[in-house]
N, C-alpha and C positions, 0 to 999 in steps of 0.2 A: 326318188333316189336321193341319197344324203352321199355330197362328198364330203368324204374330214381328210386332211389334206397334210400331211405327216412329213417331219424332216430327221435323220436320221445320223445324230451326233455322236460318232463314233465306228466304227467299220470292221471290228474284231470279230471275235467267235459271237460275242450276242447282237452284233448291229446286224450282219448276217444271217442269222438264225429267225432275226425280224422280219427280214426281207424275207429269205425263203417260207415263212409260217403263214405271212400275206400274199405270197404267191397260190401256195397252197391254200388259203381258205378266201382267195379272192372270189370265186362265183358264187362260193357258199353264202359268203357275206353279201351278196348284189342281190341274190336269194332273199335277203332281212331286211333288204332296203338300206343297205349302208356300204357305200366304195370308197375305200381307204386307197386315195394317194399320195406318194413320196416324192415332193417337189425338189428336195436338196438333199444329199447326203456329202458327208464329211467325215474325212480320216486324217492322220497326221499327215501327208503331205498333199493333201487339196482336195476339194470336193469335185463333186455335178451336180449341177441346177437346173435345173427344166419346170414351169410354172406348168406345163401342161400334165407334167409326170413321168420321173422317171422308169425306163424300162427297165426291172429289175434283174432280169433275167442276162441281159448284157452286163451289169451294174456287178451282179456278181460273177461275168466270169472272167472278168477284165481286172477285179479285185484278187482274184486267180492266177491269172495269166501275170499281173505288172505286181504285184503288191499292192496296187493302189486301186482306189474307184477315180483319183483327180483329172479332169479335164480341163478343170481351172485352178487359180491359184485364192480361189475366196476362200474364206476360213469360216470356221465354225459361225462365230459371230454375226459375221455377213450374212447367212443362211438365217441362223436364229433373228436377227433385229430386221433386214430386207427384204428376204423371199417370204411372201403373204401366206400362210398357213396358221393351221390352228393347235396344234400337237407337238411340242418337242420330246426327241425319244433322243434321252441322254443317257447312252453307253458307253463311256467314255473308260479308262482302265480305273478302277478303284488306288485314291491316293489318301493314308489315315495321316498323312504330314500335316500337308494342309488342302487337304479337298479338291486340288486343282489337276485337270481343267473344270471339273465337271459343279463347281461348285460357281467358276461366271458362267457358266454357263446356264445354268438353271438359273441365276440372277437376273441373266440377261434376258432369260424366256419371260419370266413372268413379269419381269420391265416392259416389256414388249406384249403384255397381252393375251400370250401363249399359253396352255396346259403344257404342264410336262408330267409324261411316264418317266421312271428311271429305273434302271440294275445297279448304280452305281451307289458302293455301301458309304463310299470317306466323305461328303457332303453332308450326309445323314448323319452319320458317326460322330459330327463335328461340331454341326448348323442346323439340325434339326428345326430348334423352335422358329429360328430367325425363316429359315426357310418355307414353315406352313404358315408363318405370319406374313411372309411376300407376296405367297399365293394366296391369302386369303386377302392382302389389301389390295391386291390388280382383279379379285374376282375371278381367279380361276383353279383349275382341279391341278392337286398335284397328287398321284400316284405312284406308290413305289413297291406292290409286290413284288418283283421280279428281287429285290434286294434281301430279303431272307427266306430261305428254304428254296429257290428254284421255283419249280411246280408247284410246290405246296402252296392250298391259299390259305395260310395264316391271318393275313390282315384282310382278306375277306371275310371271313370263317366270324372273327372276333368284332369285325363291326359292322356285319351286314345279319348274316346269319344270329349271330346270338347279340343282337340288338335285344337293352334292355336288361342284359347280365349285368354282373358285376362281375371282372376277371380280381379274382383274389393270388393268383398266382400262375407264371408259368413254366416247364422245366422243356428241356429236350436236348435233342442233340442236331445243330445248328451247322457242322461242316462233314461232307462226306469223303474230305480225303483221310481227317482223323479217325473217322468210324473203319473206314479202308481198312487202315494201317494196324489197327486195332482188333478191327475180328480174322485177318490173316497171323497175325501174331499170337492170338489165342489159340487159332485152329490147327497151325499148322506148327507153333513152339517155337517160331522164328525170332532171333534178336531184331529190334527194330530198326538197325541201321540197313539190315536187307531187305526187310517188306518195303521199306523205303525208297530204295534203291528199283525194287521191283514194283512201286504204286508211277515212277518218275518216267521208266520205260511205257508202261501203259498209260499215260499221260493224264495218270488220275493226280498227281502232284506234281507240282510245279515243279524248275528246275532248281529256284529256289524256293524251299517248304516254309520257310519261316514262319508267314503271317497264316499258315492252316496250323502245324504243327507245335505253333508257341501259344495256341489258342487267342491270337490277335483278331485273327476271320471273324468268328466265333464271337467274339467281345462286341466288335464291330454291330454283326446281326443283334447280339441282344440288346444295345445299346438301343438300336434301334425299335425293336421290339418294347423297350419301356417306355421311350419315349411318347410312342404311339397309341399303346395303352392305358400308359399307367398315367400319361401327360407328365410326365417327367421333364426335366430338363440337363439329363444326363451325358456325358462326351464319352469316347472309351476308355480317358483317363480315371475314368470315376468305378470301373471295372475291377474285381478281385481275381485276375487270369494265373493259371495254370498251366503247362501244356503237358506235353506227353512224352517228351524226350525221353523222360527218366525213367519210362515204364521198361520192368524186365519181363520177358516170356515166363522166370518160375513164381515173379509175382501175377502174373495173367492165372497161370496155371494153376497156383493156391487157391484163386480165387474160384475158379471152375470147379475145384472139387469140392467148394461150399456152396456148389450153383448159383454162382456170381456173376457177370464179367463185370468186365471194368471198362466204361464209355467215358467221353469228355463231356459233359452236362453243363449245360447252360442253364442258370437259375438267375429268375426275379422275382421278386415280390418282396412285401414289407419294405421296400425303400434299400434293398440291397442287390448288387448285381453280382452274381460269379459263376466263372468258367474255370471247370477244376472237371479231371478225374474222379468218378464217383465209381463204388460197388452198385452195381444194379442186378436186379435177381434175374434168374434166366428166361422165368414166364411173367417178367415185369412190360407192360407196353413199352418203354424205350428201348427194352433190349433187341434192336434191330440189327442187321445186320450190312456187311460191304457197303456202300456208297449211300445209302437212305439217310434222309435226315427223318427227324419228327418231332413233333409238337405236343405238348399234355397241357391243354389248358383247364384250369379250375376256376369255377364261377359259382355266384350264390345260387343261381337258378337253374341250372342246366345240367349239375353237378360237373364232372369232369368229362372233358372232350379230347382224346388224341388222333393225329394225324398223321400218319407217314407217307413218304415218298420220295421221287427222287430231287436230289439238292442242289445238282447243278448239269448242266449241259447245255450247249447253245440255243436247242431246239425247245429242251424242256425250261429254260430262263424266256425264250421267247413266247412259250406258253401265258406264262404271268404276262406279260409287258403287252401280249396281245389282250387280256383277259380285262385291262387298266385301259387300254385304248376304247376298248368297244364300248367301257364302260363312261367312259366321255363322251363317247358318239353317241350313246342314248341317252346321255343325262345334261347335256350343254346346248 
């Protein structure tokens, strides 16, 4: 049996979603020969540490009960650079200012020795190169599915699977509260300040919409997506963004009666990045619908590959982030 020994920075809807996804596929995993424990986890106001392993099952329902999981006043840090582990899972909230926390944080992991998994897009979005160059000079794995499409495994998909391609281009659609808002407003004729209004209630958009609705999110993902790909060395400043504010229901509806709709599309390739508003035809692979994201990648060899599903949710983000863990536990 193989323990890999996980600490858990951050405590929201995706640090959570960790926890419960390794509860749930804990015997399965001891099943493959691999037991994942969570020696430290850490929220904004204090962690729990236990070298033995924490109980997760208290862990969250004390995170329930208090707000907090903290039994002590250590900080992130403290967990990341002292409690002996081999995995940092940095869930920390995504900040496009300047990266932080989650940005010493993952410094401080791979200073220290540490793999880090991450959901966390603003580190990426920012510090890309410097960041795979960290992890590449301490020798260790940095994986970040969970930070574009949710579920979807994109940067599996692109450098596991179709090892050997040449990705010449990729388009999709990157945020599912825009897609939301967007085929409710096609469908049902609605002006966008009520799908809105009604995406906020069902807590498919935030209370503030900005960084989905301004197509920042979206910028963010792709930015990251070329990086990754293309080896770019791109921030989201360097992003041609759009959003969606200004779309009206009779121009959704023009567009349906030339069997259109209209998505927010994220394009790269050739050395350019944008997130804009595009006419997309109705039995076009992107045109998906409610909350889905998806991917169309094109390669020399493979021809074109698309991918749909879902883009964000605690359980389906901790999908990825588990997907990134296991995969250091077999491969370190």
């Amino acid at each position: 049996m193989k323990t890999v020994r996980l600490s858990l920075i951050g405590f929201g809807a995706v640090g959570q979603g960790v926890a419960q996804a390794i509860l749930q596929k804990k015997e399965i995993l001891k099943g493959q020969g691999i037991d994942l424990c969570v020696v430290g986890i850490s929220d904004s106001k204090g962690s729990e540490i236990n070298a033995r392993g924490i109980d997760l099952k208290s862990a969250l329902l004390r995170k329930k009960q208090k707000g907090t999981v903290a039994k002590s006043n250590d900080s992130a840090f403290d967990i990341i650079r002292n409690v002996e582990h081999e995995i940092v899972v940095e869930a920390t909230p995504t900040n496009i200012k300047n990266g932080e926390p989650g940005l010493s944080n993952m410094s401080a992991a791979f200073n220290s020795g540490r793999h880090v998994v991450t959901s966390n897009k603003g580190p990426l979005a920012l510090c890309f190169s410097q960041l795979k160059e960290a992890a590449e000079d301490n020798g260790v794995f940095f994986r970040y599915e969970a930070t574009v499409g949710g579920a979807v495994p994109i940067f599996n998909l692109i450098h596991e699977s179709l090892a050997g391609n040449r990705v010449i281009g990729i388009e999709g659609i990157l945020n599912g509260t825009t897609n939301y808002i967007l085929t409710r407003m096609e469908q049902e004729r609605l002006p966008y300040e009520l799908v809105l209004k009604e995406a906020q209630e069902l807590g498919i958009a935030e209370t503030d919409p900005t960084y989905d609705v301004e197509g920042i999110d979206s910028a963010c993902k792709l930015v990251i997506l070329a990086n990754s790909v293309f080896g770019q060395a791109a921030t989201y400043r360097d992003v041609e963004v759009t959003g969606i504010t200004k779309i009206t229901p009779e121009a959704l509806e023009l567009a349906s009666k030339n069997n259109y709709v209209v998505k927010l599309i994220c394009e790269a390739g050739n050395g350019t990045l944008t997130v804009a508003p595009r006419l997309v035809p109705k039995k076009h692979p992107l045109a998906v619908g409610g909350t889905l994201n998806v991917a169309s990648i094109l390669t020399d060899l493979a021809g074109r590959i698309t991918i749909s599903g879902k883009g964000a949710g605690s359980i389906e983000t901790a999908s990825s982030i588990l997907s990134d863990i296991l995969y250091i536990a077999r491969n370190s």
